[in-house]
DRENVO-481454 format. One record per residue (C-alpha): residue number from 1; residue in three letters; x negated, y, z. Coordinates in nm, 4 decimals. Each point is the difference from the previous one (the first is absolute). Layout:
+-----+------+----------+----------+----------+
: pos : code :       c1 :       c2 :       c3 :
+-----+------+----------+----------+----------+
: NUM :  ALA :        X :        Y :        Z :
...
+-----+------+----------+----------+----------+
***
This chain:
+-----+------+----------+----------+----------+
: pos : code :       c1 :       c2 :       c3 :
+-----+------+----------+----------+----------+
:   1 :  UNK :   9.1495 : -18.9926 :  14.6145 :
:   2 :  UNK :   0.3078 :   0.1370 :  -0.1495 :
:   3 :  UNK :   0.1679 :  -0.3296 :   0.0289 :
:   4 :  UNK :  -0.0741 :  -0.0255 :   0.3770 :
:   5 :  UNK :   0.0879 :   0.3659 :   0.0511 :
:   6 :  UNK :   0.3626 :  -0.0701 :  -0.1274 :
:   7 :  UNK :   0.0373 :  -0.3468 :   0.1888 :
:   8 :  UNK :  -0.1053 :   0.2329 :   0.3299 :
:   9 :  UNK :   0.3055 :   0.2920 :  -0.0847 :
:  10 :  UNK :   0.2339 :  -0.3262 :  -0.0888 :
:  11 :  UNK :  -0.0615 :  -0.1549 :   0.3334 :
:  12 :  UNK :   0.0702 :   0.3314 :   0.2030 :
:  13 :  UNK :   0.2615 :   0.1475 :  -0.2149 :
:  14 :  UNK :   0.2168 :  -0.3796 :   0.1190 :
:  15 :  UNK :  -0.1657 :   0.0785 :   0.3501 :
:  16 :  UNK :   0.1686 :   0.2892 :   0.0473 :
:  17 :  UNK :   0.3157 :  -0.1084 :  -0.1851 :
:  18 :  UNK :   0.0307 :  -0.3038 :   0.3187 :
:  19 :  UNK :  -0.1161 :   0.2105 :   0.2566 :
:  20 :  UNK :   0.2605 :   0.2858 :  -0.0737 :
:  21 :  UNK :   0.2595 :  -0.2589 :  -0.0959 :
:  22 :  UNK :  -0.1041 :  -0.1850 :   0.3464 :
:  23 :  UNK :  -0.0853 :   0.3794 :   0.1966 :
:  24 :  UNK :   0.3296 :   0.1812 :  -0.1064 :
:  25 :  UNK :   0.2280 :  -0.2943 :   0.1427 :
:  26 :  UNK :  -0.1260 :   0.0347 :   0.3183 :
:  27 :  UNK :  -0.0573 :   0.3399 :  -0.0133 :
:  28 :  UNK :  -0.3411 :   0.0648 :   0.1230 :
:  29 :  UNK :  -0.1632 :   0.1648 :  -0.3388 :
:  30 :  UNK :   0.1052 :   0.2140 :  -0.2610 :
:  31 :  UNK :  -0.0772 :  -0.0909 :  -0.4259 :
:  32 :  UNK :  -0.2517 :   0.2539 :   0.0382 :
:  33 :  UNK :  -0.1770 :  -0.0657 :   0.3134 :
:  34 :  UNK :  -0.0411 :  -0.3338 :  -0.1268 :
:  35 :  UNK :  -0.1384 :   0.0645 :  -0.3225 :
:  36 :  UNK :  -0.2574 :   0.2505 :   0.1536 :
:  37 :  UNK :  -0.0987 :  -0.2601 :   0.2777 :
:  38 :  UNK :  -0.1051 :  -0.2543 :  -0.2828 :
:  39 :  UNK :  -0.1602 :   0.2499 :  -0.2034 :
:  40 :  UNK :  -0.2292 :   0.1660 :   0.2942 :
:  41 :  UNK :  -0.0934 :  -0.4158 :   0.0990 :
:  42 :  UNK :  -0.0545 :  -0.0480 :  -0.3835 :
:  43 :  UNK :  -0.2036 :   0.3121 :  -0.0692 :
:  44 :  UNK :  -0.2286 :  -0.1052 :   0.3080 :
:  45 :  UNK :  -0.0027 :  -0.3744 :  -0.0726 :
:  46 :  UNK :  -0.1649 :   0.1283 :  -0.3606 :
:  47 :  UNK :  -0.2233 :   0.2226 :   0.1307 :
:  48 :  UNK :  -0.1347 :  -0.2976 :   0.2751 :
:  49 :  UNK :  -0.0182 :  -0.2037 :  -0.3347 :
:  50 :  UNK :  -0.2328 :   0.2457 :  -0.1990 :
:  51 :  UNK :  -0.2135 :   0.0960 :   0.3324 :
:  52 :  UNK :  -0.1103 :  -0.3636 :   0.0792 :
:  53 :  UNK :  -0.0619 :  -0.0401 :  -0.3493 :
:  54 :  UNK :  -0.1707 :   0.2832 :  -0.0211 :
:  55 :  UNK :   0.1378 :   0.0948 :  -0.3413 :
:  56 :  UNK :   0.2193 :   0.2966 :  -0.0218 :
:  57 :  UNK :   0.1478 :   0.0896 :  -0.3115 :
:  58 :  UNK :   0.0809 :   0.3935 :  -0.0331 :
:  59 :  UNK :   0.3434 :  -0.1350 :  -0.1216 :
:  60 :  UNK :   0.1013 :  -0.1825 :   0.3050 :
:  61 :  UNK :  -0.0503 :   0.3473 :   0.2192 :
:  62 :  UNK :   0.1179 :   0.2764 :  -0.2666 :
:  63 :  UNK :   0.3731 :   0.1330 :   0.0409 :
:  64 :  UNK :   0.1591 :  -0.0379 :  -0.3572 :
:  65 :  UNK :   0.2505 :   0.2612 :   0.0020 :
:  66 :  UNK :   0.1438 :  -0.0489 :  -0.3363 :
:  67 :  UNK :   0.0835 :  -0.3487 :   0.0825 :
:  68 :  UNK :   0.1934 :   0.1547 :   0.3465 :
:  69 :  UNK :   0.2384 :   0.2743 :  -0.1444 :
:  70 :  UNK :   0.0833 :  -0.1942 :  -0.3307 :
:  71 :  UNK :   0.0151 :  -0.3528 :   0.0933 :
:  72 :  UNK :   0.0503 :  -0.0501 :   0.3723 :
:  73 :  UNK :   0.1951 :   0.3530 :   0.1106 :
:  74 :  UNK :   0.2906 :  -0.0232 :  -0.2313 :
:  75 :  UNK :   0.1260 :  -0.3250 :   0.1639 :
:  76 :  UNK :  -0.0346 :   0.1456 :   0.3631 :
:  77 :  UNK :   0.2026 :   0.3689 :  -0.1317 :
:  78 :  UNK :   0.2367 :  -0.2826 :  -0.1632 :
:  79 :  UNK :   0.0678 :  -0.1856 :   0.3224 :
:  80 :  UNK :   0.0268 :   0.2640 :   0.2287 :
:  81 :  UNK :   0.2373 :   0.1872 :  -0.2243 :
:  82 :  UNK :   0.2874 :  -0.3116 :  -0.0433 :
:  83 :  UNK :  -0.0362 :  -0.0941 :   0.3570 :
:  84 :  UNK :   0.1300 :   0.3685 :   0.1599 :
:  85 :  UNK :   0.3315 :  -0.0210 :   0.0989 :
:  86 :  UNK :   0.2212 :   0.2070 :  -0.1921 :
:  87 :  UNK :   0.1633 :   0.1948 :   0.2883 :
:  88 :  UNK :  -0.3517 :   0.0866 :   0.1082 :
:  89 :  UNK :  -0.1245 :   0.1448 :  -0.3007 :
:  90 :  UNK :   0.3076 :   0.1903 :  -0.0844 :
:  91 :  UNK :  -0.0243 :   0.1834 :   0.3397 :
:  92 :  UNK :  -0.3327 :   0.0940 :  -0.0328 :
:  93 :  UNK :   0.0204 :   0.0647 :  -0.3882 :
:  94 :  UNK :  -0.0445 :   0.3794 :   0.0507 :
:  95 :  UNK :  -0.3594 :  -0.0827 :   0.1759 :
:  96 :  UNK :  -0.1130 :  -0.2164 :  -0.3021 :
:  97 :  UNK :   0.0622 :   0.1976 :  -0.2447 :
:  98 :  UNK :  -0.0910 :   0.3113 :   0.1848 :
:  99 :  UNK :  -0.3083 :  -0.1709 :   0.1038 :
: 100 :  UNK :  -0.0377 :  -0.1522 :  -0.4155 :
: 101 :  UNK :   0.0471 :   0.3601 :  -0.1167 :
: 102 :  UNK :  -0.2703 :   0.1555 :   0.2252 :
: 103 :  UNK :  -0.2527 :  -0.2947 :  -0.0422 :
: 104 :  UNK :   0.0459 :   0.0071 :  -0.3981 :
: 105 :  UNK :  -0.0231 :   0.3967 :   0.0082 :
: 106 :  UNK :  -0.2765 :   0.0132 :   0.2084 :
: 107 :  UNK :  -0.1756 :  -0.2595 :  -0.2070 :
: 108 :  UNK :   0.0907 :   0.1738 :  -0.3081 :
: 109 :  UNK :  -0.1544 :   0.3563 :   0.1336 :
: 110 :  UNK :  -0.3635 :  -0.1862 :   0.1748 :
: 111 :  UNK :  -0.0582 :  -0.1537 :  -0.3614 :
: 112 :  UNK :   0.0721 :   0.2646 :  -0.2399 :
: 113 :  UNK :  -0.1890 :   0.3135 :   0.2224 :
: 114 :  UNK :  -0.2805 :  -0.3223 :  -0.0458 :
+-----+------+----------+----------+----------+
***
């Protein structure tokens, strides 16, 4: 099963790479749109799988959110980070880091009064 599972995430991580490649030359979809697209037709094509087979593993309709913010997240932060233009960021750089200093202190004061 593992095998298959990583054949399946192969297959639409080089689906997304020709669609975007193909989709962002003729400008009708964004990196992002694309990669959601595939995901919501993959995430129902699975669950079609396990319902006519009638076996459902718990695994294949939990959320693992460790496996989110540490292995897929970082890349999308990364990503969106080197493609903002540089005259864009600078003239809103008083809103980030406004926005970065309320967020972290706000943060900080929810988990320490618990």
């Amino acid at each position: 099963a593992p095998v298959n599972a990583l054949v399946f995430m192969t297959v639409l991580m080089l689906l997304t790479v020709i669609l975007t490649r193909h989709g962002t030359r003729k400008r009708w979809l964004t990196e992002a749109s694309v990669a959601c697209l595939l995901g919501l037709f993959a995430g129902n094509a699975v669950l079609v799988y396990y319902r006519r087979t009638s076996k459902v593993p718990e695994t294949a309709l939990t959320f693992d959110d460790d496996l989110f913010f540490d292995i897929c997240l970082p890349p999308i932060i990364f990503q969106a980070g080197f493609s903002v233009r540089k005259r864009r960021f600078f003239r809103n750089a008083f809103d980030i880091f406004l926005l970065g200093g309320l967020g972290t202190m706000c943060t900080f004061a929810m988990i320490s009064t618990g």
